[in-house]
C-alpha positions as CSV (number, residue, x, y, z in Angstrom):
1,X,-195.6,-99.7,209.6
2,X,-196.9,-100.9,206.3
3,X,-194.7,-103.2,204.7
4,X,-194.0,-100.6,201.5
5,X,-192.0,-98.8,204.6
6,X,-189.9,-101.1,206.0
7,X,-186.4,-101.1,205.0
8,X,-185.0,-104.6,202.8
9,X,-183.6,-107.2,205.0
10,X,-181.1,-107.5,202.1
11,X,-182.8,-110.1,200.0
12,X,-184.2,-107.8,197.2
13,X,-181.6,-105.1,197.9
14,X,-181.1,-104.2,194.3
15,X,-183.1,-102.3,191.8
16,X,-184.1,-103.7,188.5
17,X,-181.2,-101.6,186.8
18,X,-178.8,-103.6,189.4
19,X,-178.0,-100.1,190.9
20,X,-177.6,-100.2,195.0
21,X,-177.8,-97.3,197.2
22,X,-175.4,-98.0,200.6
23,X,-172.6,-100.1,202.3
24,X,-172.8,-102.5,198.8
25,X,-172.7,-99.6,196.2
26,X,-168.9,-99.0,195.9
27,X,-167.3,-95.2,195.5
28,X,-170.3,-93.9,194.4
29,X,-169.6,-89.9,196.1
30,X,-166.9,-89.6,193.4
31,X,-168.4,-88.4,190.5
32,X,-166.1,-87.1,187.3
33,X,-167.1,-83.3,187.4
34,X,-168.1,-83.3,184.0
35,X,-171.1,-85.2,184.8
36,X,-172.0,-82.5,188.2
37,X,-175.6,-81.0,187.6
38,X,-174.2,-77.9,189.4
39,X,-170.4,-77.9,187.9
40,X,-170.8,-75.1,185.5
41,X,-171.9,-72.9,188.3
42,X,-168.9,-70.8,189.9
43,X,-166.5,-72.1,192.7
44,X,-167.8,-72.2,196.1
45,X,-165.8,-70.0,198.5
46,X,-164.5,-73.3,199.9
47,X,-163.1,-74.4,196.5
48,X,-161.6,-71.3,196.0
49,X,-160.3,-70.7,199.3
50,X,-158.4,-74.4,199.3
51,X,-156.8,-73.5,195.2
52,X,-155.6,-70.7,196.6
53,X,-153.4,-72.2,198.7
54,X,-152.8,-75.1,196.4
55,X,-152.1,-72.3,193.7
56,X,-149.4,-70.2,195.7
57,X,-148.2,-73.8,196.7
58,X,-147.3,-74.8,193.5
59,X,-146.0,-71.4,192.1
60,X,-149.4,-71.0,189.1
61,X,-151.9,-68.4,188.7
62,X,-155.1,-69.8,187.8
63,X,-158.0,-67.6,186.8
64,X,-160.3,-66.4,189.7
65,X,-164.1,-67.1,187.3
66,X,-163.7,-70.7,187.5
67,X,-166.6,-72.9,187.5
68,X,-167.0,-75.5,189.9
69,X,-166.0,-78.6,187.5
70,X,-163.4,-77.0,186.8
71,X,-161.8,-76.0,190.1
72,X,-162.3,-79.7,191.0
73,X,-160.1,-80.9,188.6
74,X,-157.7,-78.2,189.4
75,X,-157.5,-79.5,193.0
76,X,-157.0,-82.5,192.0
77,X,-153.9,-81.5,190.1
78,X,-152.3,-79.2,192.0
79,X,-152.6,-82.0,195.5
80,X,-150.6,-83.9,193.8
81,X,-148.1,-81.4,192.1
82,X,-148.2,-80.2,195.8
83,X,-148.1,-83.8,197.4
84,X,-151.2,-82.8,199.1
85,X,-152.8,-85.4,197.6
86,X,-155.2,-87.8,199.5
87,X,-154.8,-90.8,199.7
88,X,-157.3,-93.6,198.8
């Protein structure tokens, strides 16, 4: 292995921005769905699957052409209208 392939022993773990990838950089899988590259395309079957339940759960109607952002955020609201919520 040359030594531009070996992983950091930990000693020059961060980038010059200071951003880490790993055990040291926090909550970094939550991401606010505005900022999703992919959020304004439509609802995965999953998402929409999972807010249908929420949905009849809660007693709302919500519109079936969300986009993904958006049926995020519902989920979000309705688990813990629902006390579904996870938590953290």
């Amino acid at each position: 292995m040359t030594e531009s392939n070996m992983h950091s022993d930990g000693d020059d773990a961060t980038s010059p921005t200071g951003e880490v990838l790993g055990a040291d950089a926090g909550g970094t899988t939550e991401k606010d769905p505005e900022d999703w590259v992919t959020g304004d395309e439509p609802m995965t079957g999953a998402q929409r699957s999972y807010l249908d339940t929420l949905a009849r759960d809660a007693g709302e109607t919500l519109s079936a052409d969300l986009t993904k952002a958006e049926a995020s955020e519902h989920i979000e609201r309705l688990q813990q209208e629902t006390g579904r919520a996870t938590s953290t």
